[in-house]
DSSP file (Angstrom, degrees, kcal/mol; ACC not computed):
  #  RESIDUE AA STRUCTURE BP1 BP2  ACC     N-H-->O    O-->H-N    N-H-->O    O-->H-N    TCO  KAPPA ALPHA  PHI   PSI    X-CA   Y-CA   Z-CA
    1    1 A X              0   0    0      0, 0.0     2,-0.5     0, 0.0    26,-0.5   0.000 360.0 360.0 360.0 142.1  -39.7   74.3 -134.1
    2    2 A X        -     0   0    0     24,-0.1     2,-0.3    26,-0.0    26,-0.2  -0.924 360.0-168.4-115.7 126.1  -42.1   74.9 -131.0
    3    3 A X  E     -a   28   0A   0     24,-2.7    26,-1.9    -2,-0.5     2,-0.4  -0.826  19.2-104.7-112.2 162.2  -41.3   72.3 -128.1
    4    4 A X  E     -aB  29  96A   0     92,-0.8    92,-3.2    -2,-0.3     2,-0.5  -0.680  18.6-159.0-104.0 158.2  -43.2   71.7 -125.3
    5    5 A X  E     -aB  30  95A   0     24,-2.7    26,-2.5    -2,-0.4     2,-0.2  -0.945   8.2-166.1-123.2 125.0  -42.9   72.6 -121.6
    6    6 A X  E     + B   0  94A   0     88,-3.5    88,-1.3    -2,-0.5    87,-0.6  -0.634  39.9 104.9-107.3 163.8  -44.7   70.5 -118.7
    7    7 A X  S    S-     0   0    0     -2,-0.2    26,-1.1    24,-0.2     2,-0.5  -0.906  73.6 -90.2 155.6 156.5  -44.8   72.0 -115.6
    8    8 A X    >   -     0   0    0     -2,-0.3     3,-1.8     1,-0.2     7,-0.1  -0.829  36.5-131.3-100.0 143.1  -47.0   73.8 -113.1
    9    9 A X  T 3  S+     0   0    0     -2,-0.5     2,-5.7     1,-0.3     6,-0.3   0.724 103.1  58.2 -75.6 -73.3  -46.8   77.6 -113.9
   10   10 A X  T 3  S+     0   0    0     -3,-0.1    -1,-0.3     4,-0.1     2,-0.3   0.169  76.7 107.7 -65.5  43.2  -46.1   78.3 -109.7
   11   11 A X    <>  -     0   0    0     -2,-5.7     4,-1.9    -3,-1.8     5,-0.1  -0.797  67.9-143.3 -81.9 142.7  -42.9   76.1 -109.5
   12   12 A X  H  > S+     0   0    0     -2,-0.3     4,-1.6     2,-0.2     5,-0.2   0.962 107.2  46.3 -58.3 -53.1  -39.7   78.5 -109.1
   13   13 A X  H  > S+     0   0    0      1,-0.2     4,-1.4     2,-0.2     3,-0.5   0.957 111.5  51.2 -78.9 -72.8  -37.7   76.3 -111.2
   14   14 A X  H  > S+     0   0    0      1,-0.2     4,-4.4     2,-0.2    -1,-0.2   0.868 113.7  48.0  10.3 -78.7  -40.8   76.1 -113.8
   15   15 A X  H  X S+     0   0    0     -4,-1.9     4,-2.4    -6,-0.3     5,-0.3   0.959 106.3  55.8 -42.6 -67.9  -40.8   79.9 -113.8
   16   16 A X  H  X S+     0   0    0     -4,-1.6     4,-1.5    -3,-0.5    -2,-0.2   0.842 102.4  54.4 -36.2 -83.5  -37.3   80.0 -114.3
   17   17 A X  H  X S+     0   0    0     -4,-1.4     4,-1.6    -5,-0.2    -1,-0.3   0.820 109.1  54.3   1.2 -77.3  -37.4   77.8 -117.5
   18   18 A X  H  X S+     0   0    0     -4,-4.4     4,-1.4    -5,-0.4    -2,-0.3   0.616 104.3  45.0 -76.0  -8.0  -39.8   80.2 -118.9
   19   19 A X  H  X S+     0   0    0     -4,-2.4     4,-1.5    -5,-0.2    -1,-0.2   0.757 111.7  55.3 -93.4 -15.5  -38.2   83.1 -118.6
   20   20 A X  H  X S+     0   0    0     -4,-1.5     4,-1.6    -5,-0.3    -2,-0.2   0.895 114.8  45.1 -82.7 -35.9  -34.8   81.4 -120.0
   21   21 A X  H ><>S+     0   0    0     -4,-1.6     5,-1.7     2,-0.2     3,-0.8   0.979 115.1  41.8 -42.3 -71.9  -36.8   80.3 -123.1
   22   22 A X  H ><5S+     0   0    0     -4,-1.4     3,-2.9     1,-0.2    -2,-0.2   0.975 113.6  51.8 -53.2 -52.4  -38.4   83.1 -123.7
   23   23 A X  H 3<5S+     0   0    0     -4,-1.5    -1,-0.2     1,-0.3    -2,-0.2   0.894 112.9  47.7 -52.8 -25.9  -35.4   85.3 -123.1
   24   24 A X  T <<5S-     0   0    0     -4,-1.6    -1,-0.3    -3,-0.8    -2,-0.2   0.493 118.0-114.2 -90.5   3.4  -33.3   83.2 -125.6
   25   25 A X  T < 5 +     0   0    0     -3,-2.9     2,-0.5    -4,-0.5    -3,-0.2   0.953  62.8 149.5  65.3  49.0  -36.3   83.3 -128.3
   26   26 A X      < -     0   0    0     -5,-1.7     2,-0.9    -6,-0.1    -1,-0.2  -0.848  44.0-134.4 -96.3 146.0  -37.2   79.5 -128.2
   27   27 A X        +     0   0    0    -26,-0.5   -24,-2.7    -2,-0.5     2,-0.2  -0.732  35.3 162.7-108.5 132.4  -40.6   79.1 -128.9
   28   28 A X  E     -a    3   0A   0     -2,-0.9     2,-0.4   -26,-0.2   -24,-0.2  -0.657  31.8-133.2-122.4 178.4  -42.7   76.5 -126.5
   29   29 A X  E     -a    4   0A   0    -26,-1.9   -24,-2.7    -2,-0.2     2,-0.4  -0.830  32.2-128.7-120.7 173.8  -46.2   75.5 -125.4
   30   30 A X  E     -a    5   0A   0     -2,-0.4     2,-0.3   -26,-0.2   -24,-0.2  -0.999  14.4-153.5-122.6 123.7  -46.7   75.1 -122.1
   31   31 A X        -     0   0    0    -26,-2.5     2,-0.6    -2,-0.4   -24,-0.2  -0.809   5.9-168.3 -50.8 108.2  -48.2   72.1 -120.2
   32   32 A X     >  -     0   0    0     -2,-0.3     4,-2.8   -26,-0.2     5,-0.5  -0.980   4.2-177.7-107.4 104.5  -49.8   72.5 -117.0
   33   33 A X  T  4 S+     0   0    0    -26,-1.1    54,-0.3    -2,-0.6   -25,-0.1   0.285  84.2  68.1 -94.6  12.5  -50.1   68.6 -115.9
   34   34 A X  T  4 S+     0   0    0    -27,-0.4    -1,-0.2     3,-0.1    53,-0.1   0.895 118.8  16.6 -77.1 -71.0  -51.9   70.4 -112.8
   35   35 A X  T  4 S+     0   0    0      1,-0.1    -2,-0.2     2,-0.1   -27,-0.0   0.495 136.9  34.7 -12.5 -59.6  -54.4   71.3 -115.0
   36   36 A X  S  < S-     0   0    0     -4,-2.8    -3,-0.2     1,-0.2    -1,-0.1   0.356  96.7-132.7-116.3 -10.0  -54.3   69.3 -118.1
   37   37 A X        -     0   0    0     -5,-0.5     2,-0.4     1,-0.0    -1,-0.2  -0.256  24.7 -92.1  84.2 178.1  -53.1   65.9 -116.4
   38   38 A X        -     0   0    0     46,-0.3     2,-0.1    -4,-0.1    49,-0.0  -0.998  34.3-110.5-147.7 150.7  -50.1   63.8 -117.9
   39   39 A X        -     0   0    0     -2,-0.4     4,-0.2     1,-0.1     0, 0.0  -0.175  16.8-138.9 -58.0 160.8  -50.5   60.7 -120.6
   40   40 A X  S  > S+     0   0    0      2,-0.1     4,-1.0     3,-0.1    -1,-0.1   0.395 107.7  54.9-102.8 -18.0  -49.6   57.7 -119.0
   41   41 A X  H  > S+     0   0    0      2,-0.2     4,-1.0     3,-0.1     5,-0.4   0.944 109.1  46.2 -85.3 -79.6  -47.8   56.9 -122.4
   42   42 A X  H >> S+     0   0    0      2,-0.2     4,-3.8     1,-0.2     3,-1.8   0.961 112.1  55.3 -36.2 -57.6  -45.7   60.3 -122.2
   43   43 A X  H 3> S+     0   0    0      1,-0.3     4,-2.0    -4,-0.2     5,-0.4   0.960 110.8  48.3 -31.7 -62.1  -44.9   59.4 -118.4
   44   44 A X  H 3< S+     0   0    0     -4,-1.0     4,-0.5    -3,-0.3    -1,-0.3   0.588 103.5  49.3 -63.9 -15.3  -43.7   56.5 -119.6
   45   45 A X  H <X S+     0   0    0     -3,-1.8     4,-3.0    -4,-1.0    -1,-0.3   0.711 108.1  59.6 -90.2 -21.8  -41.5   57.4 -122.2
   46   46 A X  H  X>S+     0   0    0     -4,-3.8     4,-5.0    -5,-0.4     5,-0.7   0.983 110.5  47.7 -48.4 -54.4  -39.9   59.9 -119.7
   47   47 A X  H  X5S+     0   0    0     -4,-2.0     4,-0.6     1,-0.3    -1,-0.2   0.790 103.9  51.1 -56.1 -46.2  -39.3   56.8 -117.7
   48   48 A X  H  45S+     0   0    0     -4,-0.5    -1,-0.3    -5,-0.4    -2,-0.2   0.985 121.5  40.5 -74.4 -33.3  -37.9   54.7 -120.2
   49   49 A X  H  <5S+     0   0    0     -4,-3.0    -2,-0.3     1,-0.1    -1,-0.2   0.884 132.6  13.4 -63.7 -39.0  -35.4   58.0 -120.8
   50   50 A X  H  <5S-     0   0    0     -4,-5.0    -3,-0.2    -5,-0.2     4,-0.2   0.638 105.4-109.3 -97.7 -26.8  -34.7   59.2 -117.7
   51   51 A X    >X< -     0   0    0     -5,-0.7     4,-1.2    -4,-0.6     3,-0.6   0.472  23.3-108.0  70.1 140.6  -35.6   56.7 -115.2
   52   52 A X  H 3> S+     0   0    0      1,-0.3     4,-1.8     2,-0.3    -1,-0.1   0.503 116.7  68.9 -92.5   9.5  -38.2   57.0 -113.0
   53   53 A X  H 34 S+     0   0    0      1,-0.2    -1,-0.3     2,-0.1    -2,-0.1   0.908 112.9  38.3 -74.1 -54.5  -35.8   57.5 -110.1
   54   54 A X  H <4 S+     0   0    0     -3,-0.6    -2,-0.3    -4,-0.2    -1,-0.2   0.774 110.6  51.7 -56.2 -36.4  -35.2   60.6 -112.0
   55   55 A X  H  < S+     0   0    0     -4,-1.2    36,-2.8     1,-0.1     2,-1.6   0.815  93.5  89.1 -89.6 -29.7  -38.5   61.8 -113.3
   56   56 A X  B  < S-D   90   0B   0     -4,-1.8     2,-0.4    34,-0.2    34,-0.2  -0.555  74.2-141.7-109.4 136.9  -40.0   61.4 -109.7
   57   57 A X        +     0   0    0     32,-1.6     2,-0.4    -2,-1.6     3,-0.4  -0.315  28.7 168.0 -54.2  93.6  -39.7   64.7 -107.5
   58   58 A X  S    S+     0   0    0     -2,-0.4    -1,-0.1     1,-0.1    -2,-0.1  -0.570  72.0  65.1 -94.2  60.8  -38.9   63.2 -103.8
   59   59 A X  S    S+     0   0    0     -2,-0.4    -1,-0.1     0, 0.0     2,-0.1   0.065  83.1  99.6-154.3 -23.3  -38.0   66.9 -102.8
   60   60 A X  S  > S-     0   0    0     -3,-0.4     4,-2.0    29,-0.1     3,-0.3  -0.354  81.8-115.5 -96.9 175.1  -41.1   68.3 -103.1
   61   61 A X  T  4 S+     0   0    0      1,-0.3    -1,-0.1     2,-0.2    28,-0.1   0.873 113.1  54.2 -68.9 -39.6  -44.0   69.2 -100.7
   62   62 A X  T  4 S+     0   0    0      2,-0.2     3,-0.5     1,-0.2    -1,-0.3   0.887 106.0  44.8 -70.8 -31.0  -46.2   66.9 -102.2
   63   63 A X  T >4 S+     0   0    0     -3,-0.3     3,-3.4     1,-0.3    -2,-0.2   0.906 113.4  57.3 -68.8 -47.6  -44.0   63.4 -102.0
   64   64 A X  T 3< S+     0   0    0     -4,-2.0    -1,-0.3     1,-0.3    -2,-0.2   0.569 101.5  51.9 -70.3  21.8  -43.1   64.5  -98.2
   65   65 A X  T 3  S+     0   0    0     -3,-0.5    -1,-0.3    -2,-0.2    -2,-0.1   0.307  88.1 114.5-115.3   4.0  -46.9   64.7  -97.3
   66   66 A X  S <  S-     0   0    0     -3,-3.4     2,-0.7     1,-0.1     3,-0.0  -0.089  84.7 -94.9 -54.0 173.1  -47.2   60.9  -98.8
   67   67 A X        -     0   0    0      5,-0.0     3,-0.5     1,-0.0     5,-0.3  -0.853  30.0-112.7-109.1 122.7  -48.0   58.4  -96.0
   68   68 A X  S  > S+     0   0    0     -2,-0.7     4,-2.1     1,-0.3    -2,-0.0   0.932 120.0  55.5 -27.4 -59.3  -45.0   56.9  -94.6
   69   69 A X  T  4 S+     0   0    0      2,-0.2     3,-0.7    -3,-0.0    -1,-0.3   0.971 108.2  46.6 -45.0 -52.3  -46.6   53.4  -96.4
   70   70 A X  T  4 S+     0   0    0     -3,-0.5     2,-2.8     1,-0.2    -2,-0.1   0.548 111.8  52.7 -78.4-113.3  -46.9   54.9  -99.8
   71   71 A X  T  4 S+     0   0    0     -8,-0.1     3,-0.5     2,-0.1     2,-0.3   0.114  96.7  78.8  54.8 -52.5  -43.3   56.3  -99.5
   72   72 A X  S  < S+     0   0    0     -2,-2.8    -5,-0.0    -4,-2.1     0, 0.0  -0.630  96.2  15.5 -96.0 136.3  -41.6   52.9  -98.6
   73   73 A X  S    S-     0   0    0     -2,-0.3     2,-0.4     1,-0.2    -1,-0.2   0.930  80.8-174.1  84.5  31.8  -40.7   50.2 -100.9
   74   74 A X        +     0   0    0     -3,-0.5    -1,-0.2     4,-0.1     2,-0.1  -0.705   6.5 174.8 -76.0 115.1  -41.0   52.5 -104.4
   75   75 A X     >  -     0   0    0     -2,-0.4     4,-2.5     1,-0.1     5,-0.3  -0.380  50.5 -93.0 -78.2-173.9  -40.6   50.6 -107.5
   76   76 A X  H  > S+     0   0    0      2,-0.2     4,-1.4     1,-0.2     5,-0.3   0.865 129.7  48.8 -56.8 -75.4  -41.0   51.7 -111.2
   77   77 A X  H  > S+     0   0    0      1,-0.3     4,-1.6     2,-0.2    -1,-0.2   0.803 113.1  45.7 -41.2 -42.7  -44.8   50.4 -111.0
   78   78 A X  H  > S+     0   0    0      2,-0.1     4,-0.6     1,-0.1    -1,-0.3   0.987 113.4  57.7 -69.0 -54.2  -45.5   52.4 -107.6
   79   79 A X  H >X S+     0   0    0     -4,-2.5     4,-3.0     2,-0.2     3,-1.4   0.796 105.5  45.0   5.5 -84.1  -43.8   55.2 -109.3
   80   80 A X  H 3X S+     0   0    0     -4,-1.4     4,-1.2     1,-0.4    -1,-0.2   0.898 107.5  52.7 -37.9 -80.0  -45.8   55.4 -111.9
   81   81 A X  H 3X S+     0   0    0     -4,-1.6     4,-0.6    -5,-0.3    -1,-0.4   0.262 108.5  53.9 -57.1  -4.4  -48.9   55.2 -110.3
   82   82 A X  H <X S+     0   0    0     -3,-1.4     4,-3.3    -4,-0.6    -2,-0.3   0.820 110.4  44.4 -70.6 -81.0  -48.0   58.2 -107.9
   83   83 A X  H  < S+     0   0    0     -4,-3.0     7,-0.2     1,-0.2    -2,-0.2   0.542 115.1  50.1 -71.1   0.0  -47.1   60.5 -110.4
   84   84 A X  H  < S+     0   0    0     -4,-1.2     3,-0.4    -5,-0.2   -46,-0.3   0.921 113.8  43.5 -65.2 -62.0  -50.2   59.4 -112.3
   85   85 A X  H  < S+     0   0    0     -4,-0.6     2,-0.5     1,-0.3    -2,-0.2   0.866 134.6  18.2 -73.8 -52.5  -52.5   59.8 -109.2
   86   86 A X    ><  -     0   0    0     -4,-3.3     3,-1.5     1,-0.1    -1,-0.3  -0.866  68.4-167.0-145.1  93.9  -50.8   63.6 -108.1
   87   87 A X  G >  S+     0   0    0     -2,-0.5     3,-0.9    -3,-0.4   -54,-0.1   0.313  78.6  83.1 -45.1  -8.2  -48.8   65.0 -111.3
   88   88 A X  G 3  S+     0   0    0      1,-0.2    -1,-0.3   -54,-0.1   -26,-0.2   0.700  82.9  70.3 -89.4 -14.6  -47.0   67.7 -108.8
   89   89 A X  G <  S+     0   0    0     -3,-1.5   -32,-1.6   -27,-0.1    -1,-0.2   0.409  74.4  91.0   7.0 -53.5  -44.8   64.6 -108.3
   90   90 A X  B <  S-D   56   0B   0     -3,-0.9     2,-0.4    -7,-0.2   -34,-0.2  -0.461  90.5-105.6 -80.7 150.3  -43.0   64.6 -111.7
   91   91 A X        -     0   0    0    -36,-2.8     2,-0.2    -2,-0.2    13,-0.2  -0.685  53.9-114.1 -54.3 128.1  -40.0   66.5 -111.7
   92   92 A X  S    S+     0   0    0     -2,-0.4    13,-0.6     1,-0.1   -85,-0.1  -0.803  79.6  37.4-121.7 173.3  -40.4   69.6 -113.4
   93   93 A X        +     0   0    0    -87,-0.6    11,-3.5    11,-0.3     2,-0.7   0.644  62.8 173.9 -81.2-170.4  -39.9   71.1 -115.3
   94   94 A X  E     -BC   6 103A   0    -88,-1.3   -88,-3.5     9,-0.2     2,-0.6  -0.957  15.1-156.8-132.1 148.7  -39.5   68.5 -118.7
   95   95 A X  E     -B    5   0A   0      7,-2.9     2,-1.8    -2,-0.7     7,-0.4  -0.815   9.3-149.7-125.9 106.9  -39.0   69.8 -121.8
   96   96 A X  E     +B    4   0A   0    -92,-3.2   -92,-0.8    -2,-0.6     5,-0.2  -0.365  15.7 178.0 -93.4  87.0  -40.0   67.7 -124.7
   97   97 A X        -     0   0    0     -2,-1.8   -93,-0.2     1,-0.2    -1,-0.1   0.888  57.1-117.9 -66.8 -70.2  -37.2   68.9 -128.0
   98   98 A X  S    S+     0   0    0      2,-0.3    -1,-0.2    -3,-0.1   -95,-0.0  -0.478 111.3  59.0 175.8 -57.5  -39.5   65.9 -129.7
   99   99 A X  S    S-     0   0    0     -3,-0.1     2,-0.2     0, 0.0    -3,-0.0   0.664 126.5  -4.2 -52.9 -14.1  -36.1   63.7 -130.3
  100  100 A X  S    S-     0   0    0     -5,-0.0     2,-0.3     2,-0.0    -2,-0.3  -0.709  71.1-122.3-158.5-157.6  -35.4   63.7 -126.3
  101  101 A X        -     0   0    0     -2,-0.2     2,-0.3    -5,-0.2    -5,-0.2  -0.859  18.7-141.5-154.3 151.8  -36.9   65.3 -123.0
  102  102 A X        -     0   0    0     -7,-0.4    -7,-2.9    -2,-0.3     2,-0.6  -0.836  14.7-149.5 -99.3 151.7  -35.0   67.5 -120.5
  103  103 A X  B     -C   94   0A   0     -2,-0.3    -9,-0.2    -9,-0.2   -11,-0.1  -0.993  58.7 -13.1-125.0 135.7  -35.6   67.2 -116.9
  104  104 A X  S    S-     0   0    0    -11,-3.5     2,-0.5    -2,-0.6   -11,-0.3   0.174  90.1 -83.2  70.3 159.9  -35.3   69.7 -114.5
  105  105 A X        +     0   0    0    -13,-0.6     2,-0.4    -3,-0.1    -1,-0.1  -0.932  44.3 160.1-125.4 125.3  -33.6   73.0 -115.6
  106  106 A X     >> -     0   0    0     -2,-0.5     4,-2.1     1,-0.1     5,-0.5  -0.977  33.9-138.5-137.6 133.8  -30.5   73.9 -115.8
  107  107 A X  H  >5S+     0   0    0     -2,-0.4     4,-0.7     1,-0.2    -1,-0.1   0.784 102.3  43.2 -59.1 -25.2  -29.3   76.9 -118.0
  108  108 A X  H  >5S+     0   0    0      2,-0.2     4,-5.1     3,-0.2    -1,-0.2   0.883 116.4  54.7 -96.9 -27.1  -26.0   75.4 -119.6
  109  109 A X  H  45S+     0   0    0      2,-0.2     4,-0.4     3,-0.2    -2,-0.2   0.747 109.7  37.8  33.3-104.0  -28.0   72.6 -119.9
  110  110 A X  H  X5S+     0   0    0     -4,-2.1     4,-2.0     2,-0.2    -3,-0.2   0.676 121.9  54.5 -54.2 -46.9  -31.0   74.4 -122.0
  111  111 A X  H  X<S+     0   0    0     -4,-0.7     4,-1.5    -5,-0.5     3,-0.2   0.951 101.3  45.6 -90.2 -51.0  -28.2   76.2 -123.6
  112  112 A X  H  < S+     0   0    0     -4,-5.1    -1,-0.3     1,-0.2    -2,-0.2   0.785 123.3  48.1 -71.8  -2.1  -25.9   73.6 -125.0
  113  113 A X  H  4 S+     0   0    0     -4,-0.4    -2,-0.2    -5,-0.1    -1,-0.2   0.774 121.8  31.0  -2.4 -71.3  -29.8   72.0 -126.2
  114  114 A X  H  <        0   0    0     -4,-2.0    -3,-0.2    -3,-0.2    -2,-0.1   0.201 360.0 360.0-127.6 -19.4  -31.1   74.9 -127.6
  115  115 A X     <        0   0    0     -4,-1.5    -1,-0.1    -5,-0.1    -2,-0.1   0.224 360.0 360.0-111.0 360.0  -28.1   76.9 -129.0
């Protein structure tokens, strides 16, 4: 089975991913939601899996350059609409086995997953 991997290819942790995939012989596609955008229907079933507390990145360069306003008061629906508007946002990476998503990467993780 080939799953897919969303992501920007320069994230470390992205990178990271790919090289644990590849090194274990899983076979993926790769996403670039820099690039190719994200579904607003995929977003959203991440959301409904993960929670969107979870799916969106507040660590990264891009949430901390947010305007203090956009920032305050985040519900699901501002969520949303965030990681809609600037996809570097979503956590990455996620990894779509087709029955579930991973978020974020973590090698035992990936491994009890994938093995």
């Amino acid at each position: 089975m080939t799953y897919t991997l969303y992501g920007i290819p320069n994230c470390d942790t992205v990178k990271k991913a790919r090289v644990w995939l590849e090194h274990n012989g899983v076979e993926y596609v790769f996403h670039d939601y820099k690039k190719a955008g994200v579904d607003a229907g995929q977003l959203g079933l991440w959301i409904d899996e993960h929670g969107w507390e979870t799916v969106l990145n507040r660590t990264g360069t891009t949430f901390k350059k947010l305007p203090d306003a956009d920032k305050a008061d985040i519900d699901k629906t501002k969520a949303i609409a965030l990681m809609l508007a600037q996809p570097s946002m979503i956590k990455r990476p996620v990894l779509d086995l087709g029955d579930r998503r991973l978020v974020g990467f973590k090698p035992e993780v990936y491994a009890a997953a994938l093995t």
